[in-house]
C-alpha positions in Angstrom: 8.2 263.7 251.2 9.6 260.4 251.0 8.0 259.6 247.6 5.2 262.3 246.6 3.9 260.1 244.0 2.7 257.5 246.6 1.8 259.6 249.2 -0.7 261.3 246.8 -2.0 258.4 245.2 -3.1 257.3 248.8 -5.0 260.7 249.3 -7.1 259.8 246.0 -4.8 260.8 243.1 -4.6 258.8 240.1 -0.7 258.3 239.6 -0.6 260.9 236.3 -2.3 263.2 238.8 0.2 263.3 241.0 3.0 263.1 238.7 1.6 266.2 237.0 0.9 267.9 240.5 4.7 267.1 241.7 6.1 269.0 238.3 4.2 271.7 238.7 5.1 272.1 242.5 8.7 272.0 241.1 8.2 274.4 238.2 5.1 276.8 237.4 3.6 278.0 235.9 3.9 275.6 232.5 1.8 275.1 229.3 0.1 271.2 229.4 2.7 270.3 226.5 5.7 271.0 229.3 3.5 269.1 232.1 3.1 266.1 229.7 6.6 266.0 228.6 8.0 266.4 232.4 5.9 263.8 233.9 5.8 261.5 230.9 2.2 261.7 230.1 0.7 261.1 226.7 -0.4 264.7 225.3 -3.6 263.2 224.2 -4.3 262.3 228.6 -2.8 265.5 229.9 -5.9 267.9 229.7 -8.2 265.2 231.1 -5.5 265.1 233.6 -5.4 268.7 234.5 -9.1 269.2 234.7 -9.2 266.8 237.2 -6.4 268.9 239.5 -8.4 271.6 238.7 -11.5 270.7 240.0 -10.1 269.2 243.0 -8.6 272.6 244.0 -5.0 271.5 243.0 -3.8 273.7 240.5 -4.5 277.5 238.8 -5.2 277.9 234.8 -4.3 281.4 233.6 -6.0 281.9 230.3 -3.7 284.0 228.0 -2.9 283.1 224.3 -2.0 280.0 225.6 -3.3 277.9 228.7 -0.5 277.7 231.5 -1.1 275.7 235.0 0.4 276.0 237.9 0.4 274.2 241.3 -1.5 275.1 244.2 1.0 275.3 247.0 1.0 272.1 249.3 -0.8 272.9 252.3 -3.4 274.4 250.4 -3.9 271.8 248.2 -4.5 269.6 251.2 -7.0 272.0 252.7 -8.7 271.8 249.3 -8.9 267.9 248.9 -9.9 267.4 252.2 -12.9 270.2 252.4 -13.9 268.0 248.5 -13.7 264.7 250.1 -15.8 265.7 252.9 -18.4 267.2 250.5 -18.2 263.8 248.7 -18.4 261.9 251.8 -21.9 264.0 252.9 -23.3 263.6 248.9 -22.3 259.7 249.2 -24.5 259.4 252.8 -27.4 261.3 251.5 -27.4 259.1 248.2 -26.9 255.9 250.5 -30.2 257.4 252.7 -32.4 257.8 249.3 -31.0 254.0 248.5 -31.9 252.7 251.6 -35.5 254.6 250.9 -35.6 253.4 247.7 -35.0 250.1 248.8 -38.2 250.3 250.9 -40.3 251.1 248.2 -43.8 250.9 248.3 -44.5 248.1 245.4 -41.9 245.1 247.2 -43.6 242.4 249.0 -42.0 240.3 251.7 -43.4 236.9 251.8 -43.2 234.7 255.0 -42.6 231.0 255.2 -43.2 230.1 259.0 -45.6 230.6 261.8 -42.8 232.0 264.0 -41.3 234.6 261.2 -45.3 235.9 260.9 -45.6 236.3 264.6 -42.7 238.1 264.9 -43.4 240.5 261.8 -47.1 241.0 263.6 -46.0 242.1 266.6 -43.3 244.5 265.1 -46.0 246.1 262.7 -48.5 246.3 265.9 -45.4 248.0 267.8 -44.6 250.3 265.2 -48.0 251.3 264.6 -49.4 255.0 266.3 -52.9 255.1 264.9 -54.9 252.3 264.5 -55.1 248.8 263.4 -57.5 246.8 261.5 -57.2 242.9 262.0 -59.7 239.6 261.1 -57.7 236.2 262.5 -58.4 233.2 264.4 -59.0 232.7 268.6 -55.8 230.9 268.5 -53.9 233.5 266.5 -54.8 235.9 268.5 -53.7 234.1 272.2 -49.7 234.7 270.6 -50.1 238.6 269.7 -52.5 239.5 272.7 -49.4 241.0 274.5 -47.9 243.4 271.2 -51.8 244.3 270.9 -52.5 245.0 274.7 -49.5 247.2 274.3 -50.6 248.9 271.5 -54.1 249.3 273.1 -52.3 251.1 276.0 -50.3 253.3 273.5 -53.7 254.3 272.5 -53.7 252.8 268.9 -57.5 252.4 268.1 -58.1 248.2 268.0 -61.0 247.1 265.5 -60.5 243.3 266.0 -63.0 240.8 264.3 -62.0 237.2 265.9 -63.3 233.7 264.9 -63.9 231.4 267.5 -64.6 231.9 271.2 -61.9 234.0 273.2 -61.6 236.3 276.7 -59.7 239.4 277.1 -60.3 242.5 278.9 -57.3 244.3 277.4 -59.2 244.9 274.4 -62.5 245.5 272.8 -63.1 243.2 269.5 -65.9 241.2 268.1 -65.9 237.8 268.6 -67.9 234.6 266.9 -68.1 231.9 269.2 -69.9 230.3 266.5 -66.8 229.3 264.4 -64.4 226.8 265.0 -61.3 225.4 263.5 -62.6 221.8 263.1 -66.2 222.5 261.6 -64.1 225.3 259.1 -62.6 222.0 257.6 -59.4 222.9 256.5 -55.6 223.4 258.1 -55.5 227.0 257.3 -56.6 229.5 259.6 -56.4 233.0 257.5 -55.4 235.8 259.2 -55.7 240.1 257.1 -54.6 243.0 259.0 -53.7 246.8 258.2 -51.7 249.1 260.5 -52.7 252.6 259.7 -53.4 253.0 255.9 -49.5 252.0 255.2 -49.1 248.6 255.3 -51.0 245.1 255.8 -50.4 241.6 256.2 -52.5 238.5 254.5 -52.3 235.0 254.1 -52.5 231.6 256.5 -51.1 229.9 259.1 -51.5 226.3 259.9 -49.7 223.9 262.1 -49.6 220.8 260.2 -49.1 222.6 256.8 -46.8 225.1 255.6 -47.4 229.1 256.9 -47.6 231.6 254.7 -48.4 235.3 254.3 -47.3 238.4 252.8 -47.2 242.0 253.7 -46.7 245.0 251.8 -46.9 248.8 251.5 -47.9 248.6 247.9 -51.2 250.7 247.2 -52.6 248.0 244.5 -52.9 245.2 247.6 -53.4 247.8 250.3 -56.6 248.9 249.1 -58.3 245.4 248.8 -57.1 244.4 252.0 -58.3 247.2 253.8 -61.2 247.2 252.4 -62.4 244.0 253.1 -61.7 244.2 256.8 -63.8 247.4 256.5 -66.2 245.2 255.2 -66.0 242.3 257.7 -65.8 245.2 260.4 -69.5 247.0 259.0 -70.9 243.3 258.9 -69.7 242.4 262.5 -70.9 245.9 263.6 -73.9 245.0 262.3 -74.8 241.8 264.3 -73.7 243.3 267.5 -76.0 246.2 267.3 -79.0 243.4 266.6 -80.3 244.3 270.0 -83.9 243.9 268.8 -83.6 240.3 267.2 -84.7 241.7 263.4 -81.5 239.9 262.1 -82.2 236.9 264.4 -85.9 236.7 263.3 -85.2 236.9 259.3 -82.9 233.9 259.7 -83.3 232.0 262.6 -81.2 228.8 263.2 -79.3 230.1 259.8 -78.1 233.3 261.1 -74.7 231.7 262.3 -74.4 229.7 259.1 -74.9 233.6 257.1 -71.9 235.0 260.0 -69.7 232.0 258.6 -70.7 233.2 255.5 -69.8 236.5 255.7 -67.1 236.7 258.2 
């Protein structure tokens, strides 16, 4: 070798590493006083130094009255380091996998800031779903993600859809209230809740004069209320559709779209 010093460093040494290493390739075995002195490495260094060789499969310690090292001949040490660095290298992917988990814990919430950006996160929740999706949202809302959710309905995902406002589809089976609209709601906002399986929803509002803006999360503390009001709004809309005989019609009369509104 050219100059062992450098080429070891490059493999991962720490210079008094390999200074220590080359001496006791020249000479072993030796006490650590002799390796210090040899390789000019403060005494009070030279043990932390030799564990080190020592755990990287460099070097031999033969306990006797006193400790004496010696080197690991070269092609074995090389064998040694690189069956280590290939243990570290499968520990440091496994620690980055639980990091990357960890960074999708449940509790973070990502928060969106445009009608496109919540559109897009929609239809990648609907496509990544395998069970079933809940979902309440406006006629409009609904005209952009028909597409993801005819998919999903042909994946066999279970749709319970409650819309607002009057829409046609035959891709899909939802509950729809003609009665509402946009301009007689009174405000910019159109909300929109949904929940993919029991892992994750969305919330929040889009508008197109006004800022966009919804969040969604796996966090259990929002999951629950979220879910369970589209549970709710679902039971309610279940209700009115099943009012065959006209007993909910009759109670309220002329009110009973102002109570759907009210409700729903």
């Amino acid at each position: 070798m050219d100059d062992p010093i450098k080429s070891l460093t490059e493999l991962g040494f720490t210079e008094d590493e390999a200074k220590a290493y080359c001496v006791l390739l020249e000479d072993s075995p030796l006490s650590g006083y002799a390796v210090a002195q040899r390789a000019d490495i403060f005494r009070a260094h030279i043990y932390e130094v030799l564990s080190s060789l020592y755990r990287k499969g460099c070097i031999t310690v033969s306990y006797s009255s006193a400790s004496e090292y010696a080197a690991i001949p070269y092609q074995q040490m090389l064998a040694n380091v690189s069956r280590a660095s290939e243990e570290n290298r499968r520990e440091a992917v496994r620690q980055a996998a639980d990091f990357t988990k960890e960074g999708r814990r449940d509790d973070i919430i990502w928060n969106l800031y445009s009608a496109r950006d919540i559109y897009s996160t929609l239809s990648r929740l609907i496509s990544d779903t395998g069970d079933y999706i809940l979902m309440k949202l406006w006629a409009r809302d609904l005209s952009v993600i028909e597409d993801s959710l005819a998919a999903a309905a042909g994946r066999g995902v279970a749709l319970h859809l409650v819309v607002l406002g009057s829409y046609q589809t035959s891709a899909f089976p939802f509950f729809c209230h003609p009665g509402c609209s946009e301009e007689e709601d009174g405000t910019p906002y159109r909300k929109i809740s949904a929940a993919f399986g029991n892992r994750e929803v969305l919330c929040g509002t889009l508008s197109d004069t006004r800022q966009s803006f919804c969040a969604h999360t796996r966090n259990y503390c929002l999951r629950v209320p979220v879910y369970s009001q589209l549970l709710y709004d679902l039971d309610i809309a279940e209700l009115y559709r099943r009012d065959t005989d006209g007993h909910l019609t009759e109670a309220y009369g002329g009110d009973l779209i102002k109570l759907r509104r009210k409700y729903l």
